[in-house]
N, C-alpha and C positions, 0 to 999 in steps of 0.2 A: 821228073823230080825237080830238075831246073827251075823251070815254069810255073808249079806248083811253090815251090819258095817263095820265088820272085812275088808269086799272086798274093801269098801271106802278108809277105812285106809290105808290098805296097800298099794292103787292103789295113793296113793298123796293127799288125802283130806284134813290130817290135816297138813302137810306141806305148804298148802297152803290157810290154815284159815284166815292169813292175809290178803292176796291179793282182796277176799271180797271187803275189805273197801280202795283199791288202788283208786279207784274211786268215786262219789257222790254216796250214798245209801240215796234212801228215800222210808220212811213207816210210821206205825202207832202204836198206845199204844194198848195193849188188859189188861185192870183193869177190865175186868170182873167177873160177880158171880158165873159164869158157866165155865166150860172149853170150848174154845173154838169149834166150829162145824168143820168141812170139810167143810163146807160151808163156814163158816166165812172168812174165810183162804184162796177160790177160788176166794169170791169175794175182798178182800182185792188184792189179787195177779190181777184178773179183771182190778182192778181202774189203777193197773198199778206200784206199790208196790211192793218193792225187800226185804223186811225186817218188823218184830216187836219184840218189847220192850213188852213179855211176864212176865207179874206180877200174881202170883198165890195165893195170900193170903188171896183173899176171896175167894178161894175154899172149898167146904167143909172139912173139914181134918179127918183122923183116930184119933187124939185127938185134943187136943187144938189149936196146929200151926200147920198149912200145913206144911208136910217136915221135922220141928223140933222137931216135937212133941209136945215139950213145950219148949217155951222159957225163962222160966223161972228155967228148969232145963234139957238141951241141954244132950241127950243120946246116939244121934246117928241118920242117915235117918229113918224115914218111910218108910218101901217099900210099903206097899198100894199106902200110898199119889205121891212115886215117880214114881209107873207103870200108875199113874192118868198123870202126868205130861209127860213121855215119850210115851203117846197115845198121845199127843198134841201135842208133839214135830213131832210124825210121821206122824200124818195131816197137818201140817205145811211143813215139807217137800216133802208130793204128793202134797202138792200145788203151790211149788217152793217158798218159805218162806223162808227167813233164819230168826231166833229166838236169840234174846239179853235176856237171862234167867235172871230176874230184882224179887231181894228178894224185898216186903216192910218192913219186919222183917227181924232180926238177933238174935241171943243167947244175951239176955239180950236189948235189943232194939226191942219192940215190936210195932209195928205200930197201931199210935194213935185211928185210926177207930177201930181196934181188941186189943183197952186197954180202954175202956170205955171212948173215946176222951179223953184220957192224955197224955201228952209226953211223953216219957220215953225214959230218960236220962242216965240210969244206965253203958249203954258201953263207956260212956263219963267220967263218973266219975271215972275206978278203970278197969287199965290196965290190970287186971287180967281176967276183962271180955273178953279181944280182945282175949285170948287162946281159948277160947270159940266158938268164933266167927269164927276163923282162921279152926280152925278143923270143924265146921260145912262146911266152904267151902273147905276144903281139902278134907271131905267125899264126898261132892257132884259131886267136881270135878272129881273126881276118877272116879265116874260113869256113868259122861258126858262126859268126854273126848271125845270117840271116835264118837260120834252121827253124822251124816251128817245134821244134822239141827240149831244146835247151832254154829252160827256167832260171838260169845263175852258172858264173866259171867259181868253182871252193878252188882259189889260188893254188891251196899244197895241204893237204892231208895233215895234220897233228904233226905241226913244224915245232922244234924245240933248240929254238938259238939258246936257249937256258941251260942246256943240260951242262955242257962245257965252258959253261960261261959263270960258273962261281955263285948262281944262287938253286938254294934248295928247292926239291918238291913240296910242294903246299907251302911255303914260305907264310909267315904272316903279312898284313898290307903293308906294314911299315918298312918290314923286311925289303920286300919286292920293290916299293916303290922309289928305297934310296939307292937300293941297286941299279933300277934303269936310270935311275940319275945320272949312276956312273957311265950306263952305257947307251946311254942315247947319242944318236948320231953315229953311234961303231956300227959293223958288221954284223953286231946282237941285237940290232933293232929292230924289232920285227914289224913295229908300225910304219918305219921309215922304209922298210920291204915293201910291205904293201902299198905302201904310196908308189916307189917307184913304178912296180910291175902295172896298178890301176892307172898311172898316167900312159904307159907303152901301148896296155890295152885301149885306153879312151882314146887315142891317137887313129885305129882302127874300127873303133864301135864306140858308141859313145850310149848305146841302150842298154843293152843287155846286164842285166845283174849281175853282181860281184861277192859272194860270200868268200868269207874271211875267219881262220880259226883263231883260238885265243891261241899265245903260247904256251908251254910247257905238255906238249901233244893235246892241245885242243880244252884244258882243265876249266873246270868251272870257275875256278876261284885265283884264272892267271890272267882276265881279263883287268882285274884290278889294279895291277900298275900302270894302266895306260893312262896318262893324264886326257887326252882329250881321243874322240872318237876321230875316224878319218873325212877327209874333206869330202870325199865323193859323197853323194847326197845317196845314191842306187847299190849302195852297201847294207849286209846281211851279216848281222856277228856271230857267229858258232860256237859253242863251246861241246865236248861231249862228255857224258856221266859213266862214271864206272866206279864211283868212289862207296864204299871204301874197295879198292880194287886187289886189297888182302883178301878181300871175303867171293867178290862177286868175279874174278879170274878163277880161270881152268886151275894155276900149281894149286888153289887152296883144297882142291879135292885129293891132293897128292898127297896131303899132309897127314901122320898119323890122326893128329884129331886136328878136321877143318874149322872153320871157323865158321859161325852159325848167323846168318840174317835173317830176324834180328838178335844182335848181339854185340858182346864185345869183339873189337877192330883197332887192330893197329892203324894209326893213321896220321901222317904225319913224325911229328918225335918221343909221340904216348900213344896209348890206346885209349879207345873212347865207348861209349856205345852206342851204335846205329840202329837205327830204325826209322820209325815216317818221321818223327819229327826231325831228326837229325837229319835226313835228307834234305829236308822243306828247308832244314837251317841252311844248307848248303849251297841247294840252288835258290839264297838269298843273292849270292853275290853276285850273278853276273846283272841281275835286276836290278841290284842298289847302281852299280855303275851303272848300267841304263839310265836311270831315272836321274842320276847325276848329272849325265851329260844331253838329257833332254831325247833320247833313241827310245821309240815307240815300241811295247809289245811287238807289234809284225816285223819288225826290224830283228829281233831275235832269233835265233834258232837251236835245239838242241840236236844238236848232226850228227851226235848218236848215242844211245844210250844201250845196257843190255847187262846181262849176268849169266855166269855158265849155266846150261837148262837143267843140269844133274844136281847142283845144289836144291836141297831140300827148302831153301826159304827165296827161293827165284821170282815165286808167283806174286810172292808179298812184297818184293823188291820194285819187280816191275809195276806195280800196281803204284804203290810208295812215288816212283816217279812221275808216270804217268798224272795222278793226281797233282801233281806242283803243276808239270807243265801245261795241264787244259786248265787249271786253275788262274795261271799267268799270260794264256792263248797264244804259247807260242809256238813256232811251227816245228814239227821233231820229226826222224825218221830213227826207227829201231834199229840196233842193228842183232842180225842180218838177217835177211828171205833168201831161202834155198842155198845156200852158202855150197859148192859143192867140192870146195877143200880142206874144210872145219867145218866138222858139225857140232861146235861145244856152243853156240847159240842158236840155232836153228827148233825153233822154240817150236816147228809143226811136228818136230818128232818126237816132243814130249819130254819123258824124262827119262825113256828108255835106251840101252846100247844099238848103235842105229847098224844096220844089217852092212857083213864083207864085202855086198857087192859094191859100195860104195866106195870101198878106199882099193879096189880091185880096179872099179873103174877111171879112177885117177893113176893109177899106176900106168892102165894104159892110153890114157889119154883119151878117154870116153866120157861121153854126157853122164852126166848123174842119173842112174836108173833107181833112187829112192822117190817111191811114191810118197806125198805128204798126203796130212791130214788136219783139219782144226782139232786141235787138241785142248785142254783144260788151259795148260799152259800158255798155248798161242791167243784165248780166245781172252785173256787181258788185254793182249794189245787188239787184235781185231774189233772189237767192239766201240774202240775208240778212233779208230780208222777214219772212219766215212760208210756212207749207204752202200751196202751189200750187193751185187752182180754175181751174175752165176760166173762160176771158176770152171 
Protein backbone atom coordinates (compact mmCIF):
# COMPACT_ATOMS: atom_id res chain seq x y z
CA UNK A 1 0.00 0.00 0.00
CA UNK A 2 2.98 2.21 0.96
CA UNK A 3 4.61 1.85 -2.43
CA UNK A 4 1.58 2.11 -4.38
CA UNK A 5 0.95 5.87 -2.70
CA UNK A 6 4.36 6.70 -2.96
CA UNK A 7 4.04 5.66 -6.90
CA UNK A 8 0.89 7.99 -7.17
CA UNK A 9 2.46 10.70 -5.91
CA UNK A 10 5.26 10.88 -7.35
CA UNK A 11 3.76 9.90 -10.87
CA UNK A 12 1.51 13.45 -10.78
CA UNK A 13 -1.46 12.51 -8.54
CA UNK A 14 -1.24 15.21 -6.25
CA UNK A 15 -0.34 17.88 -8.48
CA UNK A 16 -3.33 17.25 -10.03
CA UNK A 17 -5.84 16.99 -7.05
CA UNK A 18 -7.52 19.93 -8.44
CA UNK A 19 -8.36 19.22 -11.73
CA UNK A 20 -10.84 16.50 -10.25
CA UNK A 21 -13.33 19.29 -9.66
CA UNK A 22 -12.20 21.25 -13.25
CA UNK A 23 -15.48 19.77 -14.25
CA UNK A 24 -19.21 18.79 -12.81
CA UNK A 25 -18.63 16.09 -9.99
CA UNK A 26 -21.70 14.30 -8.84
CA UNK A 27 -22.19 11.71 -5.82
CA UNK A 28 -23.54 11.04 -2.57
CA UNK A 29 -23.24 11.43 1.55
CA UNK A 30 -22.10 8.28 3.28
CA UNK A 31 -23.34 9.40 7.42
CA UNK A 32 -23.26 5.93 8.08
CA UNK A 33 -23.01 3.71 11.40
CA UNK A 34 -20.81 1.23 9.80
CA UNK A 35 -17.78 1.88 7.66
CA UNK A 36 -18.68 1.66 4.43
CA UNK A 37 -18.58 -2.04 2.34
CA UNK A 38 -16.70 -2.59 -1.18
CA UNK A 39 -19.91 -2.98 -2.01
CA UNK A 40 -21.30 0.13 -1.06
CA UNK A 41 -18.82 2.02 -2.88
CA UNK A 42 -19.33 -0.34 -6.30
CA UNK A 43 -22.65 0.18 -6.37
CA UNK A 44 -22.47 3.96 -5.56
CA UNK A 45 -19.89 4.11 -8.39
CA UNK A 46 -22.67 1.62 -10.49
CA UNK A 47 -25.39 4.37 -10.37
CA UNK A 48 -22.97 6.40 -12.03
CA UNK A 49 -21.25 8.47 -9.26
CA UNK A 50 -17.75 10.03 -9.47
CA UNK A 51 -17.49 11.14 -5.66
CA UNK A 52 -18.57 11.01 -1.75
CA UNK A 53 -18.77 13.25 1.08
CA UNK A 54 -17.36 10.53 3.65
CA UNK A 55 -18.55 11.54 7.41
CA UNK A 56 -17.18 9.08 10.01
CA UNK A 57 -18.30 10.01 13.45
CA UNK A 58 -20.66 7.35 14.05
CA UNK A 59 -18.20 5.03 13.76
CA UNK A 60 -17.30 3.23 16.39
CA UNK A 61 -14.14 4.78 17.90
CA UNK A 62 -10.92 3.56 20.09
CA UNK A 63 -12.46 6.17 22.74
CA UNK A 64 -14.90 8.66 22.86
CA UNK A 65 -14.50 10.54 19.29
CA UNK A 66 -13.51 8.70 16.11
CA UNK A 67 -10.00 10.12 15.29
CA UNK A 68 -9.92 12.70 18.09
CA UNK A 69 -10.16 10.70 20.69
CA UNK A 70 -11.81 13.03 22.69
CA UNK A 71 -12.91 16.11 21.93
CA UNK A 72 -13.08 17.56 24.76
CA UNK A 73 -9.34 17.10 25.44
CA UNK A 74 -7.69 16.83 21.63
CA UNK A 75 -4.15 14.72 22.04
CA UNK A 76 -3.47 13.67 18.91
CA UNK A 77 -4.83 10.93 15.94
CA UNK A 78 -5.96 7.69 16.77
CA UNK A 79 -4.26 5.15 14.83
CA UNK A 80 -6.69 2.48 15.43
CA UNK A 81 -9.56 4.72 14.47
CA UNK A 82 -7.43 6.06 11.50
CA UNK A 83 -6.29 2.52 9.89
CA UNK A 84 -10.45 2.12 10.21
CA UNK A 85 -10.83 5.08 7.99
CA UNK A 86 -7.83 4.43 5.53
CA UNK A 87 -9.39 0.70 4.73
CA UNK A 88 -12.39 2.93 3.60
CA UNK A 89 -10.61 5.26 1.85
CA UNK A 90 -8.83 2.10 0.01
CA UNK A 91 -12.34 0.65 -1.02
CA UNK A 92 -13.39 3.77 -2.13
CA UNK A 93 -10.70 3.86 -4.32
CA UNK A 94 -10.83 0.05 -6.02
CA UNK A 95 -14.05 1.36 -6.74
CA UNK A 96 -13.06 4.49 -8.55
CA UNK A 97 -14.53 6.93 -5.76
CA UNK A 98 -12.95 9.93 -5.08
CA UNK A 99 -13.71 10.65 -1.14
CA UNK A 100 -14.35 14.55 0.39
CA UNK A 101 -13.11 13.44 4.23
CA UNK A 102 -16.19 15.45 5.98
CA UNK A 103 -15.53 15.78 10.25
CA UNK A 104 -19.15 16.20 12.02
CA UNK A 105 -16.87 17.04 15.02
CA UNK A 106 -13.93 19.11 15.82
CA UNK A 107 -11.63 19.71 19.18
CA UNK A 108 -14.16 21.49 21.08
CA UNK A 109 -17.29 21.26 18.76
CA UNK A 110 -18.75 18.07 19.10
CA UNK A 111 -21.64 17.07 17.02
CA UNK A 112 -24.95 17.33 18.54
CA UNK A 113 -26.10 13.57 17.83
CA UNK A 114 -22.54 12.34 19.95
CA UNK A 115 -23.23 15.32 22.61
CA UNK A 116 -26.60 14.10 24.00
CA UNK A 117 -28.51 16.46 21.21
CA UNK A 118 -26.87 19.74 22.44
CA UNK A 119 -25.09 22.10 20.45
CA UNK A 120 -22.01 22.84 21.30
CA UNK A 121 -20.81 26.04 20.76
CA UNK A 122 -17.58 26.14 22.59
CA UNK A 123 -15.04 26.62 19.17
CA UNK A 124 -17.27 29.64 18.71
CA UNK A 125 -16.88 31.09 21.79
CA UNK A 126 -12.82 31.41 22.79
CA UNK A 127 -10.34 31.52 19.95
CA UNK A 128 -8.14 29.49 21.82
CA UNK A 129 -10.09 26.57 20.87
CA UNK A 130 -9.45 27.08 16.96
CA UNK A 131 -5.37 26.05 18.00
CA UNK A 132 -7.05 23.08 18.76
CA UNK A 133 -8.77 22.57 15.91
CA UNK A 134 -6.11 23.68 13.50
CA UNK A 135 -3.56 21.07 14.75
CA UNK A 136 -6.12 18.36 14.85
CA UNK A 137 -6.31 19.09 11.05
CA UNK A 138 -2.66 19.58 10.50
CA UNK A 139 -2.30 16.06 12.18
CA UNK A 140 -4.67 14.49 9.90
CA UNK A 141 -3.59 16.24 7.09
CA UNK A 142 -0.07 14.98 7.25
CA UNK A 143 -1.29 11.66 7.02
CA UNK A 144 -3.65 11.96 4.16
CA UNK A 145 -1.85 13.99 2.07
CA UNK A 146 -0.66 11.56 -0.25
CA UNK A 147 -3.85 8.87 -0.54
CA UNK A 148 -5.02 8.51 -4.11
CA UNK A 149 -8.67 8.63 -2.71
CA UNK A 150 -9.06 11.75 -1.05
CA UNK A 151 -10.53 14.58 -3.62
CA UNK A 152 -10.83 17.52 -0.81
CA UNK A 153 -10.63 17.94 3.39
CA UNK A 154 -14.89 19.67 4.12
CA UNK A 155 -13.09 21.38 7.30
CA UNK A 156 -16.49 20.72 9.59
CA UNK A 157 -19.70 19.67 8.64
CA UNK A 158 -22.76 22.58 8.81
CA UNK A 159 -20.69 24.67 11.36
CA UNK A 160 -22.92 27.42 12.97
CA UNK A 161 -20.86 30.07 14.84
CA UNK A 162 -24.30 32.02 14.11
CA UNK A 163 -26.60 30.22 16.07
CA UNK A 164 -25.58 31.76 19.48
CA UNK A 165 -24.16 34.63 18.15
CA UNK A 166 -27.32 37.09 17.86
CA UNK A 167 -28.23 36.75 14.13
CA UNK A 168 -31.35 35.07 12.77
CA UNK A 169 -31.85 32.08 10.34
CA UNK A 170 -32.18 33.23 6.85
CA UNK A 171 -31.52 36.77 7.85
CA UNK A 172 -31.79 39.15 4.98
CA UNK A 173 -28.20 40.46 3.25
CA UNK A 174 -28.29 43.50 5.09
CA UNK A 175 -29.08 41.86 8.16
CA UNK A 176 -26.13 39.42 8.08
CA UNK A 177 -23.71 41.47 6.63
CA UNK A 178 -23.78 44.31 9.43
CA UNK A 179 -23.69 41.65 11.77
CA UNK A 180 -20.39 40.19 10.75
CA UNK A 181 -19.42 43.63 10.87
CA UNK A 182 -19.77 43.32 14.41
CA UNK A 183 -18.19 40.20 14.57
CA UNK A 184 -15.40 39.86 12.45
CA UNK A 185 -12.18 39.01 13.84
CA UNK A 186 -14.18 37.33 17.28
CA UNK A 187 -14.59 33.66 17.83
CA UNK A 188 -17.79 33.99 15.30
CA UNK A 189 -15.80 34.36 12.35
CA UNK A 190 -16.14 31.61 10.42
CA UNK A 191 -13.91 32.97 7.51
CA UNK A 192 -11.14 33.85 9.78
CA UNK A 193 -11.64 29.95 10.99
CA UNK A 194 -10.96 28.80 7.99
CA UNK A 195 -8.19 30.71 7.25
CA UNK A 196 -6.57 29.64 10.36
CA UNK A 197 -7.15 25.85 10.04
CA UNK A 198 -6.11 26.12 5.70
CA UNK A 199 -2.92 27.92 6.76
CA UNK A 200 -2.02 24.69 9.59
CA UNK A 201 -3.12 22.43 6.81
CA UNK A 202 -0.97 24.26 4.02
CA UNK A 203 1.91 23.99 6.39
CA UNK A 204 1.79 20.06 5.83
CA UNK A 205 0.21 19.67 2.21
CA UNK A 206 0.04 22.44 0.34
CA UNK A 207 -2.10 20.25 -2.66
CA UNK A 208 -4.83 18.73 -1.79
CA UNK A 209 -8.28 20.57 -1.91
CA UNK A 210 -10.03 22.26 0.89
CA UNK A 211 -13.95 22.56 0.87
CA UNK A 212 -15.49 24.91 3.10
CA UNK A 213 -19.26 25.05 4.21
CA UNK A 214 -21.18 28.28 4.30
CA UNK A 215 -22.36 29.27 7.86
CA UNK A 216 -25.43 28.85 9.56
CA UNK A 217 -25.22 24.68 8.93
CA UNK A 218 -24.01 25.05 5.42
CA UNK A 219 -27.37 27.64 4.02
CA UNK A 220 -27.47 28.66 0.86
CA UNK A 221 -28.15 32.18 1.43
CA UNK A 222 -25.28 32.40 4.50
CA UNK A 223 -22.64 32.62 2.12
CA UNK A 224 -23.62 36.18 1.55
CA UNK A 225 -22.06 38.08 4.28
CA UNK A 226 -18.80 37.08 3.50
CA UNK A 227 -17.25 40.22 2.12
CA UNK A 228 -14.47 38.60 0.17
CA UNK A 229 -13.76 34.87 -0.72
CA UNK A 230 -10.59 33.18 1.13
CA UNK A 231 -7.02 33.45 0.05
CA UNK A 232 -6.21 29.90 -0.76
CA UNK A 233 -6.60 29.76 -4.57
CA UNK A 234 -7.49 25.33 -3.97
CA UNK A 235 -10.76 26.23 -2.17
CA UNK A 236 -14.31 24.68 -2.95
CA UNK A 237 -17.55 26.63 -1.38
CA UNK A 238 -20.52 24.35 -0.08
CA UNK A 239 -23.52 25.32 0.65
CA UNK A 240 -26.48 22.51 1.23
CA UNK A 241 -30.43 22.75 0.16
CA UNK A 242 -33.10 21.62 2.30
CA UNK A 243 -34.97 24.87 2.11
CA UNK A 244 -37.87 25.25 2.69
CA UNK A 245 -36.91 22.67 5.57
CA UNK A 246 -40.63 23.14 7.18
CA UNK A 247 -41.67 21.12 4.22
CA UNK A 248 -38.92 18.99 2.99
CA UNK A 249 -37.72 17.50 6.98
CA UNK A 250 -39.03 14.26 8.55
CA UNK A 251 -41.43 16.50 11.72
CA UNK A 252 -43.49 17.90 8.59
CA UNK A 253 -44.87 14.37 8.24
CA UNK A 254 -45.76 14.47 11.83
CA UNK A 255 -47.84 17.20 11.45
CA UNK A 256 -51.69 16.87 11.46
CA UNK A 257 -51.68 18.40 7.98
CA UNK A 258 -48.06 18.47 6.48
CA UNK A 259 -47.10 20.92 4.34
CA UNK A 260 -47.33 20.21 0.65
CA UNK A 261 -44.22 20.74 -2.10
CA UNK A 262 -45.22 22.68 -3.97
CA UNK A 263 -46.91 24.89 -1.73
CA UNK A 264 -47.13 27.25 0.91
CA UNK A 265 -43.94 27.19 3.60
CA UNK A 266 -43.04 28.93 6.37
CA UNK A 267 -39.73 30.31 5.83
CA UNK A 268 -38.00 32.69 7.39
CA UNK A 269 -40.36 35.27 9.39
CA UNK A 270 -43.58 34.60 6.79
CA UNK A 271 -44.76 32.02 4.73
CA UNK A 272 -44.17 31.92 1.14
CA UNK A 273 -44.79 29.72 -1.60
CA UNK A 274 -42.38 27.13 -3.07
CA UNK A 275 -41.92 25.55 -5.94
CA UNK A 276 -39.15 25.48 -9.15
CA UNK A 277 -39.13 28.90 -9.40
CA UNK A 278 -38.78 29.84 -5.82
CA UNK A 279 -36.05 27.26 -5.52
CA UNK A 280 -34.04 28.64 -8.78
CA UNK A 281 -34.66 32.06 -6.69
CA UNK A 282 -32.84 30.64 -3.98
CA UNK A 283 -30.13 29.01 -5.10
CA UNK A 284 -29.57 32.50 -6.74
CA UNK A 285 -27.50 33.46 -3.90
CA UNK A 286 -24.64 31.64 -3.45
CA UNK A 287 -24.10 32.32 -7.49
CA UNK A 288 -24.68 36.09 -7.12
CA UNK A 289 -21.74 35.98 -4.44
CA UNK A 290 -19.70 33.79 -6.83
CA UNK A 291 -19.95 35.90 -9.54
CA UNK A 292 -19.20 38.95 -7.16
CA UNK A 293 -16.24 37.80 -6.10
CA UNK A 294 -14.92 36.44 -9.31
CA UNK A 295 -15.24 32.05 -8.05
CA UNK A 296 -15.93 30.00 -10.96
CA UNK A 297 -18.86 27.65 -11.42
CA UNK A 298 -16.37 24.49 -10.59
CA UNK A 299 -15.37 26.33 -7.49
CA UNK A 300 -18.91 25.73 -6.16
CA UNK A 301 -20.42 22.89 -4.63
CA UNK A 302 -23.91 21.71 -3.45
CA UNK A 303 -22.75 19.16 -0.50
CA UNK A 304 -25.99 18.29 -0.10
CA UNK A 305 -29.26 18.45 -0.80
CA UNK A 306 -32.47 15.98 -0.17
CA UNK A 307 -36.17 15.82 1.22
CA UNK A 308 -37.82 13.19 3.33
CA UNK A 309 -38.70 10.27 0.59
CA UNK A 310 -42.45 9.85 2.14
CA UNK A 311 -43.38 13.26 1.33
CA UNK A 312 -45.79 13.06 -1.60
CA UNK A 313 -44.08 16.05 -3.54
CA UNK A 314 -40.28 14.68 -3.03
CA UNK A 315 -39.75 13.69 -6.71
CA UNK A 316 -40.79 17.25 -7.72
CA UNK A 317 -38.49 18.77 -5.31
CA UNK A 318 -35.60 16.76 -6.04
CA UNK A 319 -35.95 17.27 -9.72
CA UNK A 320 -36.60 21.38 -8.85
CA UNK A 321 -33.06 21.32 -7.57
CA UNK A 322 -31.23 19.16 -9.60
CA UNK A 323 -32.34 21.25 -12.46
CA UNK A 324 -30.69 24.85 -10.93
CA UNK A 325 -27.74 22.96 -10.26
CA UNK A 326 -26.63 21.17 -13.75
CA UNK A 327 -28.09 24.25 -15.00
CA UNK A 328 -25.30 26.35 -13.07
CA UNK A 329 -22.67 23.04 -13.38
CA UNK A 330 -22.08 22.73 -10.25
CA UNK A 331 -20.69 19.83 -8.58
CA UNK A 332 -23.54 18.29 -5.77
CA UNK A 333 -23.69 15.03 -3.92
CA UNK A 334 -27.37 13.84 -2.69
CA UNK A 335 -27.85 13.25 0.31
CA UNK A 336 -27.76 10.11 1.33
CA UNK A 337 -26.96 6.26 -0.36
CA UNK A 338 -27.86 3.57 1.83
CA UNK A 339 -27.94 5.55 4.87
CA UNK A 340 -28.20 2.56 7.31
CA UNK A 341 -29.37 4.62 10.57
CA UNK A 342 -32.14 6.85 8.85
CA UNK A 343 -33.92 5.70 6.23
CA UNK A 344 -36.11 9.04 5.85
CA UNK A 345 -33.88 9.87 2.55
CA UNK A 346 -32.73 6.94 1.18
CA UNK A 347 -34.65 7.60 -1.98
CA UNK A 348 -33.73 3.52 -3.35
CA UNK A 349 -36.62 2.57 -1.01
CA UNK A 350 -39.01 4.66 -2.49
CA UNK A 351 -41.86 5.82 -0.72
CA UNK A 352 -42.60 2.87 1.05
CA UNK A 353 -42.28 1.81 5.26
CA UNK A 354 -38.83 0.20 4.90
CA UNK A 355 -38.75 -3.44 6.53
CA UNK A 356 -37.97 -4.38 10.82
CA UNK A 357 -35.04 -5.94 9.89
CA UNK A 358 -33.50 -2.75 9.42
CA UNK A 359 -33.90 -0.98 12.62
CA UNK A 360 -33.37 -4.68 14.32
CA UNK A 361 -30.18 -4.64 12.75
CA UNK A 362 -28.96 -1.41 14.11
CA UNK A 363 -29.94 -2.34 17.49
CA UNK A 364 -27.70 -4.93 17.25
CA UNK A 365 -24.97 -3.59 15.67
CA UNK A 366 -25.29 -5.32 12.21
CA UNK A 367 -24.67 -4.38 8.56
CA UNK A 368 -27.89 -3.22 6.88
CA UNK A 369 -29.59 -6.40 5.55
CA UNK A 370 -32.17 -3.90 3.37
CA UNK A 371 -31.81 -4.85 -0.29
CA UNK A 372 -32.13 -1.65 -2.57
CA UNK A 373 -33.49 -1.00 -5.73
CA UNK A 374 -33.85 1.91 -8.52
CA UNK A 375 -36.78 3.17 -7.80
CA UNK A 376 -39.13 6.11 -9.53
CA UNK A 377 -38.05 8.11 -6.82
CA UNK A 378 -34.23 7.31 -6.94
CA UNK A 379 -34.10 7.41 -10.70
CA UNK A 380 -34.30 11.57 -10.56
CA UNK A 381 -31.13 11.64 -9.13
CA UNK A 382 -29.58 8.60 -10.97
CA UNK A 383 -30.04 9.84 -14.34
CA UNK A 384 -28.09 12.73 -13.52
CA UNK A 385 -25.18 10.92 -12.10
CA UNK A 386 -22.98 9.88 -14.71
CA UNK A 387 -22.74 6.80 -17.19
CA UNK A 388 -24.36 3.66 -15.71
CA UNK A 389 -21.92 0.32 -14.52
CA UNK A 390 -23.34 -2.64 -13.61
CA UNK A 391 -24.17 -2.60 -9.59
Amino acid sequence: MICFICFVACNGFADDAIKFWDTPQHGGNSFNRLPPSQAYFAALKGYGASWVRLAYDKWQAEKRDFLMGDADNYRGISQQDFNVLTNALERAHQAGIKVVVTPLSLPFMRWSQNNGNKFDDRLWQNKKHWDVAAQFWQDLAKQLKDNPAVAAYNIINEPAPEKRGGLAEHADQRTMQAWYKQRQDTSRDLRAFYTKVIRAIRQVDPITPIMVDAGWYAAADALSYWPAPLADKRVLYSFHMYEPYAATSSPNLKRKKPYNYPGKVPFGNGTEYWGGKRVAKYLELPGQWAKLHGIPANRMVAGEFGCIRKLPGCKNYLNDVLTVLDQKKYHWAFYSFREDNWDGMDYELGTEKVHWKYWDAMEKGEPDPIKRKLTPLFEVIRMRLGPVNTI
